[in-house]
N, C-alpha and C positions, 0 to 999 in steps of 0.2 A: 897948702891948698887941699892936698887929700887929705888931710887930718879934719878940716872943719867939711870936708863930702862926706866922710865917714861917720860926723859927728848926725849930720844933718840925716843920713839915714835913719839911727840909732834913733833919734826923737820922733820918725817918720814911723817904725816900727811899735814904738811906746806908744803912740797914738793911735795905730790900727788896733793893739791890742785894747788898751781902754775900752774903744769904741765895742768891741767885741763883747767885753765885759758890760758894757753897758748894754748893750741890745741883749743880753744872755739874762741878766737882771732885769731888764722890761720885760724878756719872754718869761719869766718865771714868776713876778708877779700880775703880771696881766691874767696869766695860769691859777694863779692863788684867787684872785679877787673876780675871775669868775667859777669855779668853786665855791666859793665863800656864798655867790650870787645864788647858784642854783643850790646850795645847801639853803639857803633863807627861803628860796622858794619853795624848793621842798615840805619847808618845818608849815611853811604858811599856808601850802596845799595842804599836807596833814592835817591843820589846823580846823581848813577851811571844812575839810570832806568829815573832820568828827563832830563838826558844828552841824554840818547835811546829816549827820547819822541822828543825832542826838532831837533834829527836827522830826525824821520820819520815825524816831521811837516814842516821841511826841504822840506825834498821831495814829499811830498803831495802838497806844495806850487809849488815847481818846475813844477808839472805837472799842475796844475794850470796857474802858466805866461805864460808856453810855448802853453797853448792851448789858452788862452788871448790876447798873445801878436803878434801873426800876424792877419794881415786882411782877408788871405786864410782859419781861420778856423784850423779845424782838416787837411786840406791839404796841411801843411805847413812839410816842411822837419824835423825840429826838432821835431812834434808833432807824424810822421811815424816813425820816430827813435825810441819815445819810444813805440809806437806799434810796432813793430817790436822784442820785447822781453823786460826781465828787463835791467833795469839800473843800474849802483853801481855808486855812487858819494861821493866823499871827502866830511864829515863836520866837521870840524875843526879836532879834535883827534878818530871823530867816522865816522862812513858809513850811508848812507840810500842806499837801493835798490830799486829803483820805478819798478812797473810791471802794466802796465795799459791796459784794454781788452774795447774794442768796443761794447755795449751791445745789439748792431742792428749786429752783428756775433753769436749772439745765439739766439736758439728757445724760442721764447716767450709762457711760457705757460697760457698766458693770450687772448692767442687770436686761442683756439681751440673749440672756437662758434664763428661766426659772429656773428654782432649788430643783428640781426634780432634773433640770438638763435640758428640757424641753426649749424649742425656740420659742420667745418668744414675740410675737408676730407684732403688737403694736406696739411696742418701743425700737424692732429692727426699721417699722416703717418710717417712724417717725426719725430716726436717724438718717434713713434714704430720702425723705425728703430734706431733712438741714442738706443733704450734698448736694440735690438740685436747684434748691436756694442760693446757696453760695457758689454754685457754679455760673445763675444767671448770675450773679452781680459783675458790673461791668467794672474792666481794671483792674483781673485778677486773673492770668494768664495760670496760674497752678491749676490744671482741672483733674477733681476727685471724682474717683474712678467707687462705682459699684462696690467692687472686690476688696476695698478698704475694710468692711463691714463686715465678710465673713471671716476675713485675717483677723478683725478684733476677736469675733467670739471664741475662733480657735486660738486664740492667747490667754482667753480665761477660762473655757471648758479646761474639765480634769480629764478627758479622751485625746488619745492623738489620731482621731479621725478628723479629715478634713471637712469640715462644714459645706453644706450646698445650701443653699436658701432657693425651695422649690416655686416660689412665687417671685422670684428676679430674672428677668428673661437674659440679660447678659452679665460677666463676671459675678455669677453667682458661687464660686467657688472661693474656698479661705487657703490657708497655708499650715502647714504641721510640721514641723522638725526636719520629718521625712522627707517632704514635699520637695522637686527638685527646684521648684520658682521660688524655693523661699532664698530671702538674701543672707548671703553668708554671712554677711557685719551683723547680724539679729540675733545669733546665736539661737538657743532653744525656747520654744514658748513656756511660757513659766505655769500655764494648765493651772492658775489661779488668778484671784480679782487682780485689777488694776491698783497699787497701793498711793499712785500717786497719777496728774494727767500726764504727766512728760515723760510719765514711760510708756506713753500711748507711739513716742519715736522710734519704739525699738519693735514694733510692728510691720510686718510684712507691707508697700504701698506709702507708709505712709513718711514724707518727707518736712525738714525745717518747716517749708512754706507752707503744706498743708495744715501742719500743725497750728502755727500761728492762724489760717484762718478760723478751724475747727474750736481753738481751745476754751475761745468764747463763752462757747455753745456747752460744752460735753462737761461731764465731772463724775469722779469716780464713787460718789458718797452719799447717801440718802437712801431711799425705799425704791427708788424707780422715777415715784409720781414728782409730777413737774407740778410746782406751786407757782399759780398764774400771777399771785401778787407780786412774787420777785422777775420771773421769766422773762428775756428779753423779745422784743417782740419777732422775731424769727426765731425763736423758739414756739412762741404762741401760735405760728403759722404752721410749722410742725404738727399741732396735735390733731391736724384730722386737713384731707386734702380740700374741704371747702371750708377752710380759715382763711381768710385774704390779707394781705397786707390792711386793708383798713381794718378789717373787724380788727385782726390783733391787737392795732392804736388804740382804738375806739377800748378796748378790753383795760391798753394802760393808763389811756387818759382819764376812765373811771374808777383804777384804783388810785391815781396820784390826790381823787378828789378824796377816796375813803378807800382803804382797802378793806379787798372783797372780805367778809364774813362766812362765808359759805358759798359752798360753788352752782348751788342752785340761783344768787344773784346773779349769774351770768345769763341766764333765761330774759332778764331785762333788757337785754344788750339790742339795738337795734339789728339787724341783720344775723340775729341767733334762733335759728330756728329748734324746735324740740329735735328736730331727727338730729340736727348735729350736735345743741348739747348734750343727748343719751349717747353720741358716739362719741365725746370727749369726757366725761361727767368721770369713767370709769377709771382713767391714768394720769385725774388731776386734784390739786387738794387747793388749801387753805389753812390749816391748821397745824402743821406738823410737832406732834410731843419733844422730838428734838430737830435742831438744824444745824447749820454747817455754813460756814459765810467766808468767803473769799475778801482777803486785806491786803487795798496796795495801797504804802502810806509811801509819797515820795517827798522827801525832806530836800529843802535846797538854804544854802548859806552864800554869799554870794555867787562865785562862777562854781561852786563847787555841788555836788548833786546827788542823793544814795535814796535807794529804794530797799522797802522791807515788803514783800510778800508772802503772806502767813495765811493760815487756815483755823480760823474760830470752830470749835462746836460746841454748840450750848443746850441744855435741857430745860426748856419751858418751865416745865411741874418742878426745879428744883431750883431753877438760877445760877445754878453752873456753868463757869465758862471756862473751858480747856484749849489750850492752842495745839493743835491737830500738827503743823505744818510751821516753820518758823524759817525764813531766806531772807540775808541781804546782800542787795547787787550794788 
């Protein structure tokens, strides 16, 4: 009788163990084959997101030949097409959407000194006004402060005096090295131009969320003058304080029909009177010998999604086109 207890353990024993082995083998390939899962997935993410690249290098090109491929230059039909808003174009199973901005349509904040050092007075104003613009817009809790404006200039002058702007009645002061408001994460001001906008971060004031509102607007590249054919229309409100939100429309809804030729066709404009075209006439163009054009091609392949944002500049009288600026995210 104890012989077949003893036996009847022994088999009780060989069976617990199996079981063990067996659950030890379920957990090990349950372990392999999802591995295996997320290696597939992986390969097919990769896949997916070179297929999203290969769309937004699509149309990063696209904007490329089309600004190339006439002899007019940027004043070629299909070149105002895609200024004119984005693009969505077929590539093969996936999209790009080209969106391309004119960088002579925004304020350059590299040119609020003249060469000589001197302030100068209407492109700082027209920069005070985009703040007050952007700060009435409602649903935008970041409020840009005055003081932004003298911190830029003291980032590109070659002095380490702190700038006052005597025609801003508050935060009329900048920041210098010296200065003890400046932020410590800023490090030194580099006392030359802005080489690109997103080092406009590394400014005294100026934070993420400002940035994103402002970046629209501002650009570090061109002569100054704000060209009204590209300019967005709070830009166009900018160039002189009786611009109004319609006139500036009214300004784009008649280039989208012809863009402007000259900046005396703006004198046609209903609501432009002579005093205010002689007070904008002087810090705006039409014509620019060379330009500068902002490119955000985003490519998507199914769930998967990459952006290339680049910086065109081209020479009219040559047909040159050089990529300035070349990011993908």
């Amino acid at each position: 009788m104890s012989v077949a207890r003893e036996q009847s353990k022994q088999d009780g024993f060989v069976v617990i163990v199996v079981l063990c082995m067996v659950m030890m083998l379920s957990v090990l390939l349950l372990g392999f084959h999802y591995k295996a899962r997320m290696d597939l997935r992986c390969v097919d993410d990769f896949r997916q997101s070179e297929q999203a690249r290969q769309c937004a290098r699509a149309g990063f090109n696209i904007a490329i030949a089309t600004l190339r491929g006439s002899a007019d230059g940027p004043a070629n039909a299909p070149w105002l097409s895609l200024l004119s808003g984005q693009k969505t174009f077929a590539v093969g199973e996936g999209t790009c959407a080209v969106t391309v901005c004119g960088e002579t349509g925004k304020l350059n904040v590299n040119r609020l000194k003249d060469k000589s050092g001197k302030l100068n007075r209407l492109a700082i104003e027209r920069v005070l006004r985009l703040i007050d613009l952007l700060n009435r817009q409602k649903g935008n809790p970041a409020h840009i402060g005055y003081g932004l404006v003298p911190a830029i200039i003291d980032w590109t002058d070659r002095d380490n005096d702190v700038t006052i702007l005597p025609f801003v009645r508050y935060q009329a002061g900048g920041a210098q090295t010296n200065d003890a408001g400046r932020a410590e994460s800023s490090g030194s001001c580099r006392n030359g131009p802005f080489e690109t906008t997103e080092e406009l971060l590394l400014v005294t004031g100026m934070t993420p969320e400002i940035f994103e509102r402002l970046s629209d607007y501002v650009t570090v590249y061109g002569d100054g003058k704000v060209n009204v054919n590209y300019a967005p229309a709070l830009v166009l409100e900018t160039l002189s304080k009786d611009v109004d939100a319609s006139l500036a429309q009214r300004i784009v809804d008649r280039r989208q029909l012809k863009p402007f030729e000259s900046i005396a066709e703006l004198r046609d404009l209903p609501g432009m009177t002579e005093g205010l075209y002689e007070a904008i006439r002087r810090g705006t163009t039409v014509e620019p010998l060379a330009d500068c054009y902002q490119v955000i091609a985003r490519g998507r392949w199914d769930q998967a999604s990459r952006t290339i944002v680049a910086m065109l500049g081209t020479d009219t009288a040559t047909g040159n086109v050089e990529t300035i600026l070349y990011k993908e995210f």
